[in-house]
C-alpha positions as CSV (number, residue, x, y, z in Angstrom):
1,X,36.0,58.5,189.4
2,X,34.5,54.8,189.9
3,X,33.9,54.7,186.5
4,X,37.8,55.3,185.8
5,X,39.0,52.9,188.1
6,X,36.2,50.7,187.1
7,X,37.8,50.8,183.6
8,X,41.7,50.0,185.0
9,X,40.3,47.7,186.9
10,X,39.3,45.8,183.9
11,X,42.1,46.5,181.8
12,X,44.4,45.3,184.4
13,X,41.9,41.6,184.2
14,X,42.4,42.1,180.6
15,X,46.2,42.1,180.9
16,X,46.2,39.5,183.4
17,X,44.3,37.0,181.3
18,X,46.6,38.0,178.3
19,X,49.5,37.1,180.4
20,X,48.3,33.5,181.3
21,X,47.1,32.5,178.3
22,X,50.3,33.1,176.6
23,X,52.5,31.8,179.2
24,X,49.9,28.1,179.3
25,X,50.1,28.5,175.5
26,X,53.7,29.7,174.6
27,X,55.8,29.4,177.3
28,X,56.0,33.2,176.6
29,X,54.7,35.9,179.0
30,X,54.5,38.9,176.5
31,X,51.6,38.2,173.8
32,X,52.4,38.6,170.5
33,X,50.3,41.5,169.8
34,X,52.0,43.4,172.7
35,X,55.5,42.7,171.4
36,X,55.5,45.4,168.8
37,X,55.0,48.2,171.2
38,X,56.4,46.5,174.4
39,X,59.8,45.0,173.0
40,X,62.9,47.4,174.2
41,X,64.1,50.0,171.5
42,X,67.5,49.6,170.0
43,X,70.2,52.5,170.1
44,X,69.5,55.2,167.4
45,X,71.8,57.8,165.6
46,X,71.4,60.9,166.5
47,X,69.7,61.9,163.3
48,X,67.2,59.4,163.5
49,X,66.5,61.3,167.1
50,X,66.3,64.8,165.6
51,X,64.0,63.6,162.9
52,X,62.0,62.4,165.4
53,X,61.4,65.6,166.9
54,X,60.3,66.5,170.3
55,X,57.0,65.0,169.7
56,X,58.5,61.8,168.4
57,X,60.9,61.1,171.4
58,X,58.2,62.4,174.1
59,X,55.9,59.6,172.5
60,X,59.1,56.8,172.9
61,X,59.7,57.7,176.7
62,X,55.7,57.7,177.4
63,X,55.4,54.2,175.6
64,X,58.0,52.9,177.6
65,X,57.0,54.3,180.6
66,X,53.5,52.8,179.9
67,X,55.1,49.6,179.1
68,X,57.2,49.8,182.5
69,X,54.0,50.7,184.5
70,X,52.2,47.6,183.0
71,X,54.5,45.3,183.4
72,X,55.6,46.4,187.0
73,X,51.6,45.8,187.8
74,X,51.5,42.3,186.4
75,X,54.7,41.7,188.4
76,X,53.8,42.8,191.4
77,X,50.5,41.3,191.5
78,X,51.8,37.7,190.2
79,X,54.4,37.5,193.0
80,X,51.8,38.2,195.8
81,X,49.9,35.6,194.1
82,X,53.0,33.3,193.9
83,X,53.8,34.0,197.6
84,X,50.9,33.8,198.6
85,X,50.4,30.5,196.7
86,X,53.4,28.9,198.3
87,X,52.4,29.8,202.1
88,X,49.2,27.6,200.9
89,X,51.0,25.0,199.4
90,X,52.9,25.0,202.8
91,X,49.6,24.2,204.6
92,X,48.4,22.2,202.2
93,X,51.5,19.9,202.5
94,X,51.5,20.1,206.8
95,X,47.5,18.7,205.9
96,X,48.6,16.6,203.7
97,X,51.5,15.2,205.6
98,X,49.0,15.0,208.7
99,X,46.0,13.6,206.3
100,X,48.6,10.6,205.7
101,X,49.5,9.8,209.3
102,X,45.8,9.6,210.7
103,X,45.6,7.3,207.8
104,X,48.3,5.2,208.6
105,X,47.0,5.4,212.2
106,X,43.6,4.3,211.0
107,X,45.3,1.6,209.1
108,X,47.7,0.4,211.9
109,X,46.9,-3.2,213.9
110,X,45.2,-2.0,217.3
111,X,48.4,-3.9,219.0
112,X,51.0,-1.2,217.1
113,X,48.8,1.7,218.2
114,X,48.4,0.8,221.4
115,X,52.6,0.6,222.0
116,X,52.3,4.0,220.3
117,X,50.2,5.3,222.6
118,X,51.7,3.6,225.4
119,X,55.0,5.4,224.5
120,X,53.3,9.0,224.2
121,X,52.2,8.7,227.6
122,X,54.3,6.6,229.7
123,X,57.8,7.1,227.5
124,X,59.1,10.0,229.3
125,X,58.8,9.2,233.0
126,X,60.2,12.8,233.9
127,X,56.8,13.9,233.2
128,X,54.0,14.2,236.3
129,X,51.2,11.8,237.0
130,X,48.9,14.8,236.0
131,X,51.0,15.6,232.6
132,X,50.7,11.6,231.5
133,X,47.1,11.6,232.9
134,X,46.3,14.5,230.1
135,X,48.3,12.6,227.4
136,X,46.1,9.6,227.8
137,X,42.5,11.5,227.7
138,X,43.9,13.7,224.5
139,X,44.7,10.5,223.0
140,X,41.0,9.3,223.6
141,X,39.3,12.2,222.3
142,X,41.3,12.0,218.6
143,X,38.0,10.0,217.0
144,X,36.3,6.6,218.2
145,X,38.9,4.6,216.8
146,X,41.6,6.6,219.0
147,X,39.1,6.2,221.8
148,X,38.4,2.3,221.4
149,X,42.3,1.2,221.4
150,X,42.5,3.8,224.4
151,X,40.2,2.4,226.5
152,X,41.6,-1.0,225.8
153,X,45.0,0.1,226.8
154,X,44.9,-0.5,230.3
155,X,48.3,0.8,231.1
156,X,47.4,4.4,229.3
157,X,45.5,4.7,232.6
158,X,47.9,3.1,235.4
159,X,48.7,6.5,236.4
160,X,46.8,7.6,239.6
161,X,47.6,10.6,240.9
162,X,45.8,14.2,240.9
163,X,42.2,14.9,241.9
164,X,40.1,12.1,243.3
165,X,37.5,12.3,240.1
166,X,40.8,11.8,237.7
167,X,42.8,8.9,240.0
168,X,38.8,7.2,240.4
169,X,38.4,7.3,235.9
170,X,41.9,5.8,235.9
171,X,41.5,2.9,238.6
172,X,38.5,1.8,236.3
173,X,39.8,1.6,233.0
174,X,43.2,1.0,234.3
175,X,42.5,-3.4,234.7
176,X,44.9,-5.5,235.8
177,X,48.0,-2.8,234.9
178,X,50.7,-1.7,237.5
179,X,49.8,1.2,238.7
180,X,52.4,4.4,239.2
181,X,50.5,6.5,242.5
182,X,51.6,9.3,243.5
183,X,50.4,10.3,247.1
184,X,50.8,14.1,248.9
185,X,50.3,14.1,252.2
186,X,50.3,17.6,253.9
187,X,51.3,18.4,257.6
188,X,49.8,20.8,259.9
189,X,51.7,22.4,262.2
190,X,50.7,24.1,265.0
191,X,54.1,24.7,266.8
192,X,56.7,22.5,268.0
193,X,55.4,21.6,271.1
194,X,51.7,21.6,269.9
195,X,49.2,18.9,268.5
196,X,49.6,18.6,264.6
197,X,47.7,17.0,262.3
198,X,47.6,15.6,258.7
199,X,45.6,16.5,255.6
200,X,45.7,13.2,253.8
201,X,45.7,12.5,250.4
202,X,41.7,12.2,248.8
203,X,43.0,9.7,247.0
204,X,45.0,7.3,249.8
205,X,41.6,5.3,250.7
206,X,40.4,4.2,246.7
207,X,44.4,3.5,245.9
208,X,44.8,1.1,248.7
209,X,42.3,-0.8,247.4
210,X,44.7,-1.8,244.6
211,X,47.6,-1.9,246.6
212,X,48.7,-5.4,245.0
213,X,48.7,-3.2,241.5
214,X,51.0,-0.5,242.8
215,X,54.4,-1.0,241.0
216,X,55.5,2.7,242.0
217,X,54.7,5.0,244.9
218,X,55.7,8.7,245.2
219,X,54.7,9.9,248.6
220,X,55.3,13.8,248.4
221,X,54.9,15.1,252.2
222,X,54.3,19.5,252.5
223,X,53.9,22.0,255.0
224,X,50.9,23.6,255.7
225,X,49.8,26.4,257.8
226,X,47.2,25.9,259.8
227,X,45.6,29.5,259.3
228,X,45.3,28.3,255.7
229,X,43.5,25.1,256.4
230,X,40.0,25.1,254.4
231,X,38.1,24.4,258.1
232,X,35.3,21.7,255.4
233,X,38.6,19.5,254.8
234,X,38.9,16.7,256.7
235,X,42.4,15.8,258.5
236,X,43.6,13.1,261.3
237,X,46.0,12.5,263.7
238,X,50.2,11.3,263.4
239,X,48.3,8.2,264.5
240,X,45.4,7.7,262.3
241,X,48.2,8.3,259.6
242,X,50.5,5.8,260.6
243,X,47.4,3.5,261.1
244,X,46.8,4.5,257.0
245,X,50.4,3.1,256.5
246,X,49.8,0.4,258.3
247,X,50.3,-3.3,257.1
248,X,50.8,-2.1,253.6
249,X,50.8,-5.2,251.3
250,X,52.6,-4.4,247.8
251,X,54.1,-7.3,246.1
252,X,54.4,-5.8,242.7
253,X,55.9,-2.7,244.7
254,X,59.5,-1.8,242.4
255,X,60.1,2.0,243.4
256,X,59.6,4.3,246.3
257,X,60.4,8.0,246.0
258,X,60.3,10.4,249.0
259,X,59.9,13.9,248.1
260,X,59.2,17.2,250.6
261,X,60.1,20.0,252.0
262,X,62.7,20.7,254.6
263,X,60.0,19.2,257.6
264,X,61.3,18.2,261.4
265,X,62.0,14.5,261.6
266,X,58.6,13.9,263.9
267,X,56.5,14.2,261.3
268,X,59.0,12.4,258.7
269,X,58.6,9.3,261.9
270,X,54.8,9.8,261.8
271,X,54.3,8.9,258.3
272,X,56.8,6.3,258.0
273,X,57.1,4.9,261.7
274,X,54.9,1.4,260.0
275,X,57.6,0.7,257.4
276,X,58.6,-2.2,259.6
277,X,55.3,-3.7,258.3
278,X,55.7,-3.6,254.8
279,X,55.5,-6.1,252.5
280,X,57.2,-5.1,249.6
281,X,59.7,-7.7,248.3
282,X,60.1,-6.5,244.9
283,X,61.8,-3.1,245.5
284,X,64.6,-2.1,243.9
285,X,64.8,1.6,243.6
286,X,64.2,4.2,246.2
287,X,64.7,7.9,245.9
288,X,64.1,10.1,249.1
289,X,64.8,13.7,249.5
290,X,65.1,13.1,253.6
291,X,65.9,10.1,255.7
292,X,63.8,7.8,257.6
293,X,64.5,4.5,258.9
294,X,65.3,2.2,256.3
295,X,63.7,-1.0,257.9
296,X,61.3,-3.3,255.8
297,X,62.2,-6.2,255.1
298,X,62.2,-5.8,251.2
299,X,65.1,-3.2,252.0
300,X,68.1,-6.0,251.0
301,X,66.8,-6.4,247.6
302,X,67.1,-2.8,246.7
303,X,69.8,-2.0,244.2
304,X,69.4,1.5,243.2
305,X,69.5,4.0,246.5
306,X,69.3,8.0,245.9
307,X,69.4,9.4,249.5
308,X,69.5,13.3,250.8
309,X,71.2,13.1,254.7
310,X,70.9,16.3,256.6
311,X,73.7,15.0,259.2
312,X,73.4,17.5,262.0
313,X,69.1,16.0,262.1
314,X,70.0,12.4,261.8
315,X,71.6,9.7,263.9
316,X,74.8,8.6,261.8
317,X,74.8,4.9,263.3
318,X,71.0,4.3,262.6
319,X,71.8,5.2,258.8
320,X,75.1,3.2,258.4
321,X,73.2,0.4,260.0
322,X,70.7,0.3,257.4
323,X,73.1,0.8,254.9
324,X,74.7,-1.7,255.9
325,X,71.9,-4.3,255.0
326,X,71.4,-3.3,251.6
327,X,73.5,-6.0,249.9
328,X,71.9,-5.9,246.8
329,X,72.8,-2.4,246.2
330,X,74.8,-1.2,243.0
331,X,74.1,2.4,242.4
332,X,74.7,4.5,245.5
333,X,74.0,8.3,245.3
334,X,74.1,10.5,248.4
335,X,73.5,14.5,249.4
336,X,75.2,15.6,252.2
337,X,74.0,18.3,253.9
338,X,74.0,19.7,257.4
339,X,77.3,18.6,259.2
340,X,77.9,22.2,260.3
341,X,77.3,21.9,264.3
342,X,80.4,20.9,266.1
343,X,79.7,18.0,268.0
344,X,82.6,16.1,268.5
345,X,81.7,13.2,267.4
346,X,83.5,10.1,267.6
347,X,84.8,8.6,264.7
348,X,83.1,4.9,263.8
349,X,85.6,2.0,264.8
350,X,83.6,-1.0,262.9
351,X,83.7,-0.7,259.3
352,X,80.6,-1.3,257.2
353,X,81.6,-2.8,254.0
354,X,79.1,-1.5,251.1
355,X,80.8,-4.7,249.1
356,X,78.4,-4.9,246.1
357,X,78.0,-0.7,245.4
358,X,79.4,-0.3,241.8
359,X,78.6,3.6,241.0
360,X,79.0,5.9,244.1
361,X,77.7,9.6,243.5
362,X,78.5,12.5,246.6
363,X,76.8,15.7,246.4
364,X,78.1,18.0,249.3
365,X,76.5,21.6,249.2
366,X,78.9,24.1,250.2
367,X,78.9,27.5,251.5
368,X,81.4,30.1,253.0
369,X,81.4,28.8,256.6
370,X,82.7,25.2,255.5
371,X,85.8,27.0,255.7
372,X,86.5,27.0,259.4
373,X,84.2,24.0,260.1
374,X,85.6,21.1,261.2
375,X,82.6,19.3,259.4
376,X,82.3,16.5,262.4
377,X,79.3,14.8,261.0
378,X,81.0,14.1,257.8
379,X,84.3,13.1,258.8
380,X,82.6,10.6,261.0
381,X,80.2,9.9,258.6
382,X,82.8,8.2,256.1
383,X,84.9,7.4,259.0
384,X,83.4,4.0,258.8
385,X,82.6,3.4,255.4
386,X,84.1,1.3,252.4
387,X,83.2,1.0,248.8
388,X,85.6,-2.1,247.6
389,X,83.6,-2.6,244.7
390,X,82.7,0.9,243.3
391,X,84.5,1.7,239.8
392,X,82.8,4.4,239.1
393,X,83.2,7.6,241.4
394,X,82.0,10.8,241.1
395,X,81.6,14.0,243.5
396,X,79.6,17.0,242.9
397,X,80.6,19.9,245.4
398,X,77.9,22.4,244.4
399,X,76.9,25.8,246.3
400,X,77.5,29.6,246.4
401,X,80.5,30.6,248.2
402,X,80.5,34.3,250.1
403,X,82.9,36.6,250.0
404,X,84.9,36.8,253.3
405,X,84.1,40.4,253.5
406,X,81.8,42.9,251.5
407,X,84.8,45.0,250.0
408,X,86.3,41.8,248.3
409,X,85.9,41.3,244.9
410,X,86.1,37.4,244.8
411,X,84.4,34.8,247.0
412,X,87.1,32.1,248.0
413,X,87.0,29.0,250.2
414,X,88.5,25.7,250.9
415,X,87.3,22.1,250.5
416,X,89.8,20.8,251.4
417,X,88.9,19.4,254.6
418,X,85.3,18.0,252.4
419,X,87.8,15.8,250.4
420,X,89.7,15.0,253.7
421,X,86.8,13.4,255.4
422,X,85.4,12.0,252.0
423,X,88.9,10.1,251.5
424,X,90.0,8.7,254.7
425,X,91.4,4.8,253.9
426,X,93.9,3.5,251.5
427,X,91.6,0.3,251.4
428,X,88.2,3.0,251.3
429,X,88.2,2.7,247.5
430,X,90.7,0.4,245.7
431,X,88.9,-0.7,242.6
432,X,87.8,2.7,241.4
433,X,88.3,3.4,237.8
434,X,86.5,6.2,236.6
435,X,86.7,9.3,239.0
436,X,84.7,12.6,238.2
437,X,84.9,15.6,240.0
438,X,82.6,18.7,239.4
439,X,82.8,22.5,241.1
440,X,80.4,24.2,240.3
441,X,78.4,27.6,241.9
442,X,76.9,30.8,240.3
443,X,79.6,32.6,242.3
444,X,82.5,31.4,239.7
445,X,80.2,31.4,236.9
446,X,80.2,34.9,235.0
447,X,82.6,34.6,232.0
448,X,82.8,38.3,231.4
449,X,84.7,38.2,235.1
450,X,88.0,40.3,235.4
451,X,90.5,37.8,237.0
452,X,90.6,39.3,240.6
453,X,86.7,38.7,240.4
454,X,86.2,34.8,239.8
455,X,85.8,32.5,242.5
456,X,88.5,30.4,243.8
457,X,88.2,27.4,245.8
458,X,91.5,25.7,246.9
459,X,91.3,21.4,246.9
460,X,93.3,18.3,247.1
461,X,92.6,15.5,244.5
462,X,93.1,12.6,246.3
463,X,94.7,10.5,243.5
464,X,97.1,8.5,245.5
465,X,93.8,6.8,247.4
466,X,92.6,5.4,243.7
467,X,94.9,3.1,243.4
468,X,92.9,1.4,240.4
469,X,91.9,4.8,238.7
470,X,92.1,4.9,234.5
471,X,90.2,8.1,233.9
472,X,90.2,11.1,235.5
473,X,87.6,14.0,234.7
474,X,87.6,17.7,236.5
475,X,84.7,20.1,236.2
476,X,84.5,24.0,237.5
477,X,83.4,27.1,236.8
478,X,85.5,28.2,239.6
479,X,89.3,29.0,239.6
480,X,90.6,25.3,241.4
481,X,93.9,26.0,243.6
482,X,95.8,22.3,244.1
483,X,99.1,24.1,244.7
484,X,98.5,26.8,247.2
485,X,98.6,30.4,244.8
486,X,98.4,32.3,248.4
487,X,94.7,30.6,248.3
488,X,92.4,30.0,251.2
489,X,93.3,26.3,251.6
490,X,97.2,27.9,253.2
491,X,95.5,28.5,256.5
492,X,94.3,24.6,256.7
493,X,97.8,23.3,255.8
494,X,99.1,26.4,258.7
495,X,96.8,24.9,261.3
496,X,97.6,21.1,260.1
497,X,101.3,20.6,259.2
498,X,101.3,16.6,258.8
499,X,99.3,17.3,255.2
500,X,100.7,19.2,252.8
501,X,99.6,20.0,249.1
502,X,100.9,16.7,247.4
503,X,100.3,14.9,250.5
504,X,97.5,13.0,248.4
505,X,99.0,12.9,245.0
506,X,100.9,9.6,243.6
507,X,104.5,9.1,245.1
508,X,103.6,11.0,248.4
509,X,104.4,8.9,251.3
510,X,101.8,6.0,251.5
511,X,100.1,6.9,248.4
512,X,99.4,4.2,245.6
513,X,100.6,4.6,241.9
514,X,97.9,4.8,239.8
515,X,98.2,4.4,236.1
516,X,96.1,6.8,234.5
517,X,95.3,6.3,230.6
518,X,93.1,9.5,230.4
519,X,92.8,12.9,231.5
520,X,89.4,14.6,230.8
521,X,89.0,18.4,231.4
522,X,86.6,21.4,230.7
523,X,87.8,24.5,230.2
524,X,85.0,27.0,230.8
525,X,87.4,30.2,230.7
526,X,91.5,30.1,229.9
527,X,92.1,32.2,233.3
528,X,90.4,29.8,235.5
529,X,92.4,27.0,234.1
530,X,95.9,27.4,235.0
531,X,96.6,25.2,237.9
532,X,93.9,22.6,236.7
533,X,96.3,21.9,233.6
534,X,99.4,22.1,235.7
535,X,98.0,19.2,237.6
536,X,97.2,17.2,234.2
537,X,100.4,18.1,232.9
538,X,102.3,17.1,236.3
539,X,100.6,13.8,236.7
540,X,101.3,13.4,233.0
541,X,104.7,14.5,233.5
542,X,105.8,12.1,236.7
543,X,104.0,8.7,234.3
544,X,105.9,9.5,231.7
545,X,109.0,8.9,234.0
546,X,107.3,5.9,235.3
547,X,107.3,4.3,232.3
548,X,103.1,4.7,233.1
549,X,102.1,7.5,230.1
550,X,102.6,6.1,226.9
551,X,100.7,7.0,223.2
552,X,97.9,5.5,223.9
553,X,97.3,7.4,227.0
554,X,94.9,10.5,226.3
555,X,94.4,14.1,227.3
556,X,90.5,15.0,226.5
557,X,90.2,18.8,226.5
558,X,86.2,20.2,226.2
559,X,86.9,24.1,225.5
560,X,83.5,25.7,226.1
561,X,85.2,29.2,226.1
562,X,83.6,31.3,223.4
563,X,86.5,30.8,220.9
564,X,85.7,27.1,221.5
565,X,82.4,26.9,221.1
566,X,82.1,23.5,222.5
567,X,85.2,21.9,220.8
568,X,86.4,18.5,222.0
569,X,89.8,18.0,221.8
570,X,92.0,15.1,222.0
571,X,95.9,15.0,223.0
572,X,97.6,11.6,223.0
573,X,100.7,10.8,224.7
574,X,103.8,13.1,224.3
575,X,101.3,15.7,222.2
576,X,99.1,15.8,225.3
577,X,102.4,16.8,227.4
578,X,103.5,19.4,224.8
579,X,99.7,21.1,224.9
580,X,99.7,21.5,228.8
581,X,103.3,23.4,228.3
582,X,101.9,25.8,225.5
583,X,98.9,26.8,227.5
């Protein structure tokens, strides 16, 4: 048996090496001395078959099924070897590809490499201190050369954040280079009306030493339960943490980001009650996920503000105060939560002016009970407040509504009253140019929805306010009512008859005019969009008899419905018109 498969075995090499040679020498794979027996038999008369004989014709199909057989081995065997060729010619191209780079790398002046590498680890600022911190030491283990133009690139290391071993290797090959810190501070709590302490960050006392360095500090502050406390880790009193803060001297100080978890104001106050003492004249951006008195003097030179308000934990006039002194701020952006407790509160009778804010972004959460809430806080909160200079507009109403009972299919509710207390002044925003308003909750979101399902949320678009406005841009997943539809903004205009639906629209009573040159919507599903293109197509309708819609003027439709698969459309003048009527 070995012996016999010995034999095919070498037969088969035999073949093989036939094959190849003739196809290197020839260009032909059969050999000659094959062709005889392997090229294909012509037709034959039938006579030349019965003089054949059995014999003769059993001898012709066994030939060709031998010829078959050895062909269909050769065949099979050269495509494995082809295939299995290319896969390595695959590789050997990634290697080869790769091979080239490290030797352009190698090549490459130590001042090009270094931007390289600077971009690799500090490009993407999204990333964490820790990600960027790992970038940097991969980058230095490559080979010595890597390593060398690493360890020369002091800003590879200005990250210092992490474990106190990684934020110490950093500090020391970081040189002279601003330094990005990131600093998590966690509070104990031991009930309200208890002692709590603070675990402070290991790495607080060897960052302050380069304090002059710091060109951005993320202070992230989290609860922790005091059962959980490791009893070898040190911690210190609100006091000795303020006393940390204390005096802070930051000159090169650019941005301050405030990130934590929903905590009680005290122990917000403890950390940042020494604020008044800072020295940080170069600051220009600050992002906080929770207020707290806005009060060094380096506050009038920011000019980016990102700020999350809880307003029923906050006192209104403290934070319009310190609003109010930011006069070098251009980009506004504001979460509004809270505001549900009824208070009462008086609305504000002096104005603050926030003259010099250019982009204004509002983010109000929203949730079933905003329907009956007279939202106090808010109303009051605005009540006050004018953006003369902002062109750019844009509100974000975000949230999951509830359905008013369990038997109902759809979840409803109004915000109407939100875009009340948001728009209270002809004169609130008069230069506004660009307006973008966004709806959005996973309660309206299923597309596969039957129509008595999807989420409806009844509005006013307070267009007549904008005197200035060019370009107008809606956003929902939800079904919008602006005309009523028996929705749940009826019961608001019910309890308030001096509003009506159009009471905000242009040509109401008191309302500007505005001119606008395009419409920009986003059509998620066909049945959600009704009353969203009956208000483009009436705002188009009453311009055109204005004289104010002409063919320049534009109608941008985004269908993300699965027929349009992302399609942007564009409708100018009277076609824009015409499109609203077919749909």
């Amino acid at each position: 048996m070995e012996s016999t498969l010995e034999t095919r075995r070498r037969k088969f090499e035999s073949d093989m090496d036939e094959v190849l040679q003739s196809w290197l020498a020839h260009g032909d794979p059969i050999p000659e001395r094959w062709k005889p027996k392997t090229n294909p038999k012509d037709p034959m008369p039938f006579s030349e078959l019965q003089e054949l004989g059995i014999k003769g014709c059993s001898d012709l199909v066994l030939r060709a099924r031998h010829t078959f057989l050895r062909f269909k081995a050769l065949s099979d065997s050269l495509g494995a070897l082809s295939y299995a060729i290319y896969v390595k010619s695959l590789i050997a191209l990634d290697n080869l590809v790769s091979v080239m780079n490290m030797a352009s790398l190698v090549n490459l002046p130590n001042e090009l490499l270094s931007r390289i590498f600077d971009f690799v680890v500090n490009g993407d600022q999204s990333l964490t201190i820790p990600a960027r911190q790992k970038a940097a030491v991969i980058l230095s283990h490559v080979c010595r050369y890597f390593r060398n133009t690493a360890l020369s690139c002091a800003q590879l290391w200005s990250n210092i954040g992490g474990s106190r071993e990684m934020a110490a290797l950093c500090l020391s090959r970081s040189q002279n280079a601003p330094l990005d810190v990131k600093l998590t501070i966690g509070s104990i709590s031991r009930g309200y009306s208890e002692p709590y302490d603070f675990l402070p960050d290991v790495i607080l006392e060897d960052a302050v030493h380069h304090i002059s360095r710091w060109k951005s500090l993320e202070i992230q502050l989290m609860s922790v339960r005091a059962e959980a406390i490791d009893l070898g880790r040190d911690f210190v009193k609100g006091s000795e943490i303020r006393r940390a803060f204390r005096g802070f001297d930051a000159p090169s100080l650019k941005s301050l980001s405030v990130r934590g978890e929903r905590l009680p104001y005290r122990y917000w106050n403890e950390v940042f009650a020494e604020l008044e003492s800072w020295n940080a004249p170069g600051i220009r951006h600050i992002t906080s996920s929770h207020y707290f008195p806005l009060r060094f003097p380096g506050l009038v030179n920011v000019a980016d503000l990102n700020l999350k308000l809880d307003l029923d934990g906050i006192n209104l006039t403290d934070v319009l105060n310190d609003l109010s002194k930011m006069t070098a701020l251009k980009d506004l952006e504001l979460t509004l939560d809270g505001g549900s407790n009824f208070r009462n509160l008086p609305l504000q009778e002096e104005r603050t002016d926030m003259r010099g804010v250019e982009r204004l972004h509002i983010n109000v959460p929203f949730t079933k009970e905003h329907e009956s809430d007279p939202r106090s806080s808010l109303k009051k909160f605005f009540s006050s407040l004018l953006f003369p200079g902002v062109v750019d507009l844009q509100i974000n109403l975000t949230g999951d509504l509830k359905k008013s009972y369990p038997e109902a299919d759809a979840a409803e509710n109004s915000l109407i009253e939100v875009m009340i207390y948001i728009f209270q002044h002809t004169e609130q925003f008069p230069s506004v140019e660009w307006f973008y308003l966004k709806v959005i909750g996973d309660d309206g979101s299923p597309l596969n929805a039957r129509p008595d399902q999807i989420g409806r949320i009844s509005l006013v678009v307070p267009l007549g306010l904008l005197p200035s406005l060019k370009h107008l841009k809606i956003f929902s997943n939800f079904k919008l009512l602006f005309f009523g539809d028996s929705g749940p903004g009826d019961d608001f205009f019910k309890q308030n008859p001096q509003f009506s639906w159009e009471s905000w629209l242009p040509g109401a009573p008191g309302m500007a005019l505005p001119a606008l040159e395009i419409i920009s919507i986003n059509i998620v599903d066909d049945r959600r969009w009704c009353q969203v293109i009956s208000l483009a197509a009436k705002i188009m309708q009453e311009q055109k008899e204005r004289g104010d819609w002409g063919r320049s003027s534009k109608l941008i439709v985004l269908d993300s419905t699965k027929k349009g698969g992302g399609r942007t459309s564009v409708y100018k003048g009277k076609a824009a018109l015409e499109w609203c009527k077919d749909k």
